[in-house]
Backbone as numpy.savetxt, mean C-alpha at the origin, in Angstrom:
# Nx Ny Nz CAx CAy CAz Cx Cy Cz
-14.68 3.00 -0.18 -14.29 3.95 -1.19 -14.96 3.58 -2.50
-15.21 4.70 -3.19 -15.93 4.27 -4.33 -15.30 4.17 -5.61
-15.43 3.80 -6.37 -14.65 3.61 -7.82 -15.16 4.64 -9.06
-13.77 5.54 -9.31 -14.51 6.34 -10.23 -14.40 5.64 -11.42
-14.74 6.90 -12.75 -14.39 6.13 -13.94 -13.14 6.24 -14.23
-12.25 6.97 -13.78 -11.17 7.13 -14.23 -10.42 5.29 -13.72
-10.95 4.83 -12.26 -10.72 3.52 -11.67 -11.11 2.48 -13.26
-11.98 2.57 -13.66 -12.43 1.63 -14.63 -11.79 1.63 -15.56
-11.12 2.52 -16.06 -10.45 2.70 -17.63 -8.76 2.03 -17.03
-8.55 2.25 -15.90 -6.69 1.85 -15.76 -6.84 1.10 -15.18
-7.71 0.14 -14.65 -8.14 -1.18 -14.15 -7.26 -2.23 -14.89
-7.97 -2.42 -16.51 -7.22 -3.36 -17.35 -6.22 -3.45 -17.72
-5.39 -1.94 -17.55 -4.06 -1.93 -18.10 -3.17 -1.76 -16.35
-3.25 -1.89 -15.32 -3.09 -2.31 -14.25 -3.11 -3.72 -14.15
-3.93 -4.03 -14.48 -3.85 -5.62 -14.22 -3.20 -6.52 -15.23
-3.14 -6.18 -16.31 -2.52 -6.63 -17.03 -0.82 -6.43 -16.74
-0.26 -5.16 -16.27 0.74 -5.08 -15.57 1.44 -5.97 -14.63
0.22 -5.74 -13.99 1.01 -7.14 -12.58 0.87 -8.41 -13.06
0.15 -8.82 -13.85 0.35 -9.80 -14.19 1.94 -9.99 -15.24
1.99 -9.32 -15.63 3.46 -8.99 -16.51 4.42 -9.65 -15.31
4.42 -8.59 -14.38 5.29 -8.59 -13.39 5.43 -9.72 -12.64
4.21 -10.19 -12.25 4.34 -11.37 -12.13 4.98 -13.06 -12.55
4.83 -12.56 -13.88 4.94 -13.94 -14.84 6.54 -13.70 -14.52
7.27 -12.33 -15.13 8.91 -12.16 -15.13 9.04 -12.28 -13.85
8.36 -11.82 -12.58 9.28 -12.45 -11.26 9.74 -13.84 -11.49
8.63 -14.57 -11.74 8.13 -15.74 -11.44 9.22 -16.68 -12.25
9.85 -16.50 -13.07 10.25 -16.79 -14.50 12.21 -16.41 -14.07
12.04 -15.36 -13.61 13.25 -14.67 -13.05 13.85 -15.67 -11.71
13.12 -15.10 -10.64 13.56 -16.04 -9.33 12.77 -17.08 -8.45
11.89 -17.75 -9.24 11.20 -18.58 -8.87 10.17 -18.16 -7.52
9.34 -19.14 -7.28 8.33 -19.31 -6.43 8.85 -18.46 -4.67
10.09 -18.56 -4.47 10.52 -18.23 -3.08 10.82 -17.16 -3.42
11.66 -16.57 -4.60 11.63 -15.28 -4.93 10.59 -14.46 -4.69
9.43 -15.19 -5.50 8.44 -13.80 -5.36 8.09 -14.02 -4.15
7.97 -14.75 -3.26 7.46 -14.43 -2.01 8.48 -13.63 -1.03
9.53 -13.37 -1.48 10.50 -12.85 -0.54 10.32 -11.16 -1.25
9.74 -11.63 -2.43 9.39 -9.85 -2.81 8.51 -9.59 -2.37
7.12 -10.22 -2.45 6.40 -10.10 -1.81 6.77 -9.26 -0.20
7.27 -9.87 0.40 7.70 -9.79 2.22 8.34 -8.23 2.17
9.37 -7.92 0.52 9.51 -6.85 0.70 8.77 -5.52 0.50
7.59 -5.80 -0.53 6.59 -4.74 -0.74 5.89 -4.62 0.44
5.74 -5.44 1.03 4.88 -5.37 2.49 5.18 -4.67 3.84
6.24 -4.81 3.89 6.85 -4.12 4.94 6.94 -2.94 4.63
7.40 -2.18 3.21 6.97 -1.09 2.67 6.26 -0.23 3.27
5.02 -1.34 2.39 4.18 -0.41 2.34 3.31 -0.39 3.93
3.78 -1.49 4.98 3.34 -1.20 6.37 4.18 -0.40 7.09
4.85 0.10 6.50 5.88 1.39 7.13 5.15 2.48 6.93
5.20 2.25 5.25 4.30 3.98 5.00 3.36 4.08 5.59
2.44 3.11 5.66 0.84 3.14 6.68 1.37 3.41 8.16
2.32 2.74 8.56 2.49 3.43 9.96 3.07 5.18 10.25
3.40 5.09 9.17 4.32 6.72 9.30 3.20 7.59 8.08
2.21 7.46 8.20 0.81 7.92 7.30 1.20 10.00 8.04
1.38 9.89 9.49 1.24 10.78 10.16 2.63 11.72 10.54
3.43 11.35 9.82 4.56 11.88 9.65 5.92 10.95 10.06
7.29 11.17 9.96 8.27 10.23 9.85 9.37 10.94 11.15
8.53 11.00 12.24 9.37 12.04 12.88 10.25 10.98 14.40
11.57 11.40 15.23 11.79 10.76 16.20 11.57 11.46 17.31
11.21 12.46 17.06 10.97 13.61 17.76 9.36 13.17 17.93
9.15 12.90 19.73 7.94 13.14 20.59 6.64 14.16 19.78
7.88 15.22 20.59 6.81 16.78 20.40 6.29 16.86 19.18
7.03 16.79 18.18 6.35 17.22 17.24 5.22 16.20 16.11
5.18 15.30 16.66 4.08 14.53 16.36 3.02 14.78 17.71
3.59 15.42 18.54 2.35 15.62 19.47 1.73 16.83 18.84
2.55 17.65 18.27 2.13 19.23 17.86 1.01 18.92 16.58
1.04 18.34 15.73 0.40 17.67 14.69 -1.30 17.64 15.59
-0.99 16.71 15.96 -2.26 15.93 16.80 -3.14 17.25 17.31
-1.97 18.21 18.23 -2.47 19.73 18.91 -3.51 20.48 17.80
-2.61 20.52 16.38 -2.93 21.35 15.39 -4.33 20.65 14.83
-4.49 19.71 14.98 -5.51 18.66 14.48 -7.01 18.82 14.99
-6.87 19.24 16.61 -7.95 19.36 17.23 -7.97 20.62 17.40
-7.30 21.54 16.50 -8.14 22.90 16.68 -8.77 23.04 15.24
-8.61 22.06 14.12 -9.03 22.43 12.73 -10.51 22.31 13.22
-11.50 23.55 12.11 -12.68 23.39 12.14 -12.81 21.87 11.91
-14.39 21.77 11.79 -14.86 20.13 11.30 -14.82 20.16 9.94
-14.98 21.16 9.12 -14.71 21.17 7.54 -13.25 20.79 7.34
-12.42 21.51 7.88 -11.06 21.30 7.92 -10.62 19.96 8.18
-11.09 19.49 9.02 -10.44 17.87 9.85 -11.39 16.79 8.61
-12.32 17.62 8.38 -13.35 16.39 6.85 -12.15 16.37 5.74
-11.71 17.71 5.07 -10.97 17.55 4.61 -10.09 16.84 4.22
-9.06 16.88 5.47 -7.90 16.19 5.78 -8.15 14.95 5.67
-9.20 14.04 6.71 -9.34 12.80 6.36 -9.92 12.32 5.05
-10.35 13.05 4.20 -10.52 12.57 2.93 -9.40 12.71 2.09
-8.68 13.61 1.94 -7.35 14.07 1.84 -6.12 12.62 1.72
-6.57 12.46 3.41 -5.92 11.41 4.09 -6.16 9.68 3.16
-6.97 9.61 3.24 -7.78 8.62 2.61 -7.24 8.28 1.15
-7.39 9.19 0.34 -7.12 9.64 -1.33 -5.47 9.04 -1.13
-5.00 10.03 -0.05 -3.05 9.44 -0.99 -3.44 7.67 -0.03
-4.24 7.46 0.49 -3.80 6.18 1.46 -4.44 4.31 0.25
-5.33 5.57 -0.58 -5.58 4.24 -1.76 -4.51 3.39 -2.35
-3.74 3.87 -3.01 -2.52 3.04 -3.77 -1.73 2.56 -2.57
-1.71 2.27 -1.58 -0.59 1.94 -0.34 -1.87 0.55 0.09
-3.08 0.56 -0.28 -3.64 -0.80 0.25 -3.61 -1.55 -1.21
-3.30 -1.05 -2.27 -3.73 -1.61 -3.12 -2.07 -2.60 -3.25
-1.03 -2.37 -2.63 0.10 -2.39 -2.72 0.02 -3.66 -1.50
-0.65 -3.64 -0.47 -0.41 -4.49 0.95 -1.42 -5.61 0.12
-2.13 -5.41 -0.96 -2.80 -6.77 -1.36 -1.75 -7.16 -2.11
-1.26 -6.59 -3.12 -0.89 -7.05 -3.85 0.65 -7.48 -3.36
0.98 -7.26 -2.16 2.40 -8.19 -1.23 1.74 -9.17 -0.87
0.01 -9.39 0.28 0.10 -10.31 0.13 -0.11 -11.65 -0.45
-0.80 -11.07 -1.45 -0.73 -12.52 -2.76 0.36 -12.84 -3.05
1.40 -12.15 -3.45 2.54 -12.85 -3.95 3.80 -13.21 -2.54
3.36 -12.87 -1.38 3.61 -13.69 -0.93 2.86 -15.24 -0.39
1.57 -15.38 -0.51 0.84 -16.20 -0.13 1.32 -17.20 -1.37
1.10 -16.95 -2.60 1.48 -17.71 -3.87 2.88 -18.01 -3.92
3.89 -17.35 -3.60 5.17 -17.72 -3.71 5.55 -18.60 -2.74
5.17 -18.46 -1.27 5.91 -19.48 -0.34 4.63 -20.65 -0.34
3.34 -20.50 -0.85 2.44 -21.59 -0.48 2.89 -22.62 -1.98
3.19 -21.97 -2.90 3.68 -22.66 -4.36 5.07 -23.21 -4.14
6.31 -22.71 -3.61 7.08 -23.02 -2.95 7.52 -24.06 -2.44
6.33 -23.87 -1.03 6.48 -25.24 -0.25 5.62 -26.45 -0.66
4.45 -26.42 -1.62 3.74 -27.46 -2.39 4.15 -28.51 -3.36
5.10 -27.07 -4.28 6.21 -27.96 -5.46 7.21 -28.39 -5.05
């Protein structure tokens, strides 16, 4: 994926954020804390990535999806997976940023 400019301008004030967030976890519930937050953004956000394709218990109708899928033209199905792609940015940017703070919280943790 490529980085627009709009990526470049909220870069610094993003990062400067988590780092915020960071310092007050950190400050708040110590080293096991943030890794147990960590554990919780992660699962999150590996839910939403698994349910990317809908949140259904129902068989059929995630089969019907799939049906509807392979009749879209190829413009249509380009679409979608770019579509797809676009909301799926902030959900990896989220599985990094669980697992650093869990890697830092239980590896800081168990060191100190």
């Amino acid at each position: 994926m490529r980085a627009t400019k709009w990526d470049y301008l909220v870069f610094p004030f993003l990062a400067a954020l988590l780092i915020g967030v960071f310092y007050a976890a950190l400050r708040l519930i110590g080293f096991f804390g943030l890794g147990v937050l960590g554990l919780v953004i992660g699962f999150i956000a590996v839910r939403m990535d698994l349910e990317r394709d809908g949140a259904s218990s129902d068989p059929s109708a995630l089969a019907e999806q799939f049906k509807a899928r392979e009749r879209m033209s190829r413009s249509e199905r380009s679409e979608f997976h770019s579509a797809q792609a676009f909301r799926l940015k902030p959900l990896f940017v989220a599985q990094v940023v669980a697992a650093g703070f869990v890697i830092l919280g239980f590896g800081f943790h168990f060191l100190l």
